[in-house]
N, C-alpha and C positions, 0 to 999 in steps of 0.2 A: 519416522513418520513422513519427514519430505518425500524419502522414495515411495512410498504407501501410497504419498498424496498423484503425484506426477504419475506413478504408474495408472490407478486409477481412473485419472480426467485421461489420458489418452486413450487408455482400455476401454472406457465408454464409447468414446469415440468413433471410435475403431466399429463399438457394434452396434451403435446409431449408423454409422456409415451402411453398414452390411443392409441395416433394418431400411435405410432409404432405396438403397440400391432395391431389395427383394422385392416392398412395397409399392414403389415410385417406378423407379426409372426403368426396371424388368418383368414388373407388374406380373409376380409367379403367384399373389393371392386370388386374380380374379375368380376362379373356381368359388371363393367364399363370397364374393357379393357382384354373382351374375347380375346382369340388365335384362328387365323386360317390357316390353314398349306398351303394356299394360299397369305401368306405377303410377299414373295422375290415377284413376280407375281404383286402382288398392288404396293406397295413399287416402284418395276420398272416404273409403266405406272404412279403412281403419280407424281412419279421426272419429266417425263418428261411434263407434264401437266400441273403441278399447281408450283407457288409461295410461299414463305411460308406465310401463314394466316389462316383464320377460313372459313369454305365456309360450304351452304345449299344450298343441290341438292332437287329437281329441284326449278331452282331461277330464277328471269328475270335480264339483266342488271341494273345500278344503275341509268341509264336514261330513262327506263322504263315507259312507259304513264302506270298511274295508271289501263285504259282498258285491257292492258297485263297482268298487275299481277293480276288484277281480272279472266282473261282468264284463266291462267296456274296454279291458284288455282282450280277450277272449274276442268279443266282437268286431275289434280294431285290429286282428290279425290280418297281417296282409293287405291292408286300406292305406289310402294316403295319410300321410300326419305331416307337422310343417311347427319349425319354433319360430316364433314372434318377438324379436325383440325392442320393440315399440319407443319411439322417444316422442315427444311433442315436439322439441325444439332444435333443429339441429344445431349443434354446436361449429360453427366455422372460424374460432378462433387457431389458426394452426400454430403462432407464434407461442399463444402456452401450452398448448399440446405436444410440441415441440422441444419445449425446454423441460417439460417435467416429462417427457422419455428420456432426453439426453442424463437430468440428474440422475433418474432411476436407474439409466445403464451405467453411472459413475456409481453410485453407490452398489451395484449388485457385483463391480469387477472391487472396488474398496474391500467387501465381505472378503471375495475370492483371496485377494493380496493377501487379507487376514491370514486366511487360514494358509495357504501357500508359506508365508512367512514362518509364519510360527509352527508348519510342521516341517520345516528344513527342506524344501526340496534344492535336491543340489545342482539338479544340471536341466538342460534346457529341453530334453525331452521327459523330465516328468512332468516340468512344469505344463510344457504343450500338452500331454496325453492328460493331463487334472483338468485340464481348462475347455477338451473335449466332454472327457467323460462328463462336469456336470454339464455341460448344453445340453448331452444326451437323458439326463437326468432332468434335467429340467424341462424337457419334449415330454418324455416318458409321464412325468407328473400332471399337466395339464392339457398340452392338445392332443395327445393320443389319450390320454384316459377318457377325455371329452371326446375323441372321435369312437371310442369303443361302445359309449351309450349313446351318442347323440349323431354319428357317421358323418358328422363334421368335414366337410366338401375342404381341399387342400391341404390333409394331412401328408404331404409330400414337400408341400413349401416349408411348413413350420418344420421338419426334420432335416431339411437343408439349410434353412433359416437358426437352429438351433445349435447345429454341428458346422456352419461356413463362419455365423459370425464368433463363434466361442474358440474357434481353430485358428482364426484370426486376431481376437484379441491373444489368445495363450502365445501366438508367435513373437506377438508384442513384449510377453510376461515374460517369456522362456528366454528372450534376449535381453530384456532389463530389470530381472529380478535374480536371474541367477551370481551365485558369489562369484565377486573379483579375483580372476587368476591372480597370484604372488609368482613373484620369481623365486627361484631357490634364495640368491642374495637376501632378499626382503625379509623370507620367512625364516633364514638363519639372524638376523639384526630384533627379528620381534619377541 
């Protein structure tokens, strides 16, 4: 369980590191939330508009005869559309924002040890290739399935994001989780 725990907090780490580095300091998401020097202007006419939630323009109401939605797809072929993810209140709290990314990457590299453990991997290259393959499973699962319907601006970041820091923390795993070499002496006395 110690090793479990230790591998864990640092395998978090490791891909909180990555997740600042991507976000922060190489800034490879801006594609997902371009500037435009017409946001006081939106900003204004959203407040008064909309509630806070997620909205897709153009959309029928939620009572909608399916003939309408068939209608205003058809019509909305080839037209601009745009999703709205609207808050009222920005949240500028980064310190907890911050801490409950960090636990989440401790608990999601925890899962990983799980299962690593408990299916024997034995040496330091399966552990690395397990700890790519789910980043890329885990890309696969959310921002490309979302970029397939929704064409999600910076599906390049999150597949580098997905596959650097997972390749990163596995280097970590691959070194501190595979079994302890014995020497002959040791394993002839045990």
């Amino acid at each position: 369980m110690k090793k479990s725990l230790i591998a864990s907090i640092i395998g978090g780490i490791l891909i909180f590191f990555w997740q600042f580095l991507s976000n922060a300091a190489l800034d490879l998401h801006r594609p997902a939330s371009q500037y435009t020097p017409s946001q006081d202007t939106i900003m204004a006419f959203l407040s008064t508009h909309l509630k806070e939630g997620k909205y897709f323009l153009p959309n029928t109401p939620d009572n909608a005869a399916s003939s309408e939605k068939q209608k205003l797809m058809e019509n909305s072929a080839g037209s601009p559309w745009a999703i709205i993810d609207y808050k009222e209140k920005m949240n500028t709290n980064m310190g907890m924002n911050m801490l409950r990314g960090l636990l989440t990457d401790i608990i999601m590299v925890w899962l990983l040890c799980w299962i690593l453990l408990k299916g024997r991997f034995q040496n330091f290259n399966a552990i690395l290739t397990t700890c790519v393959i789910v980043g890329f499973i885990s890309f696969l699962y959310f921002p490309y399935g979302n970029f397939v319907w929704y064409e999600s601006p910076g599906i390049y970041a999150d597949l580098l994001d997905s596959i650097a820091g997972w390749a990163l923390c596995g280097i970590w795993l691959g070194y501190y989780l595979q079994p302890k070499k014995t020497s002959v002496a040791e394993s002839m006395t045990a």
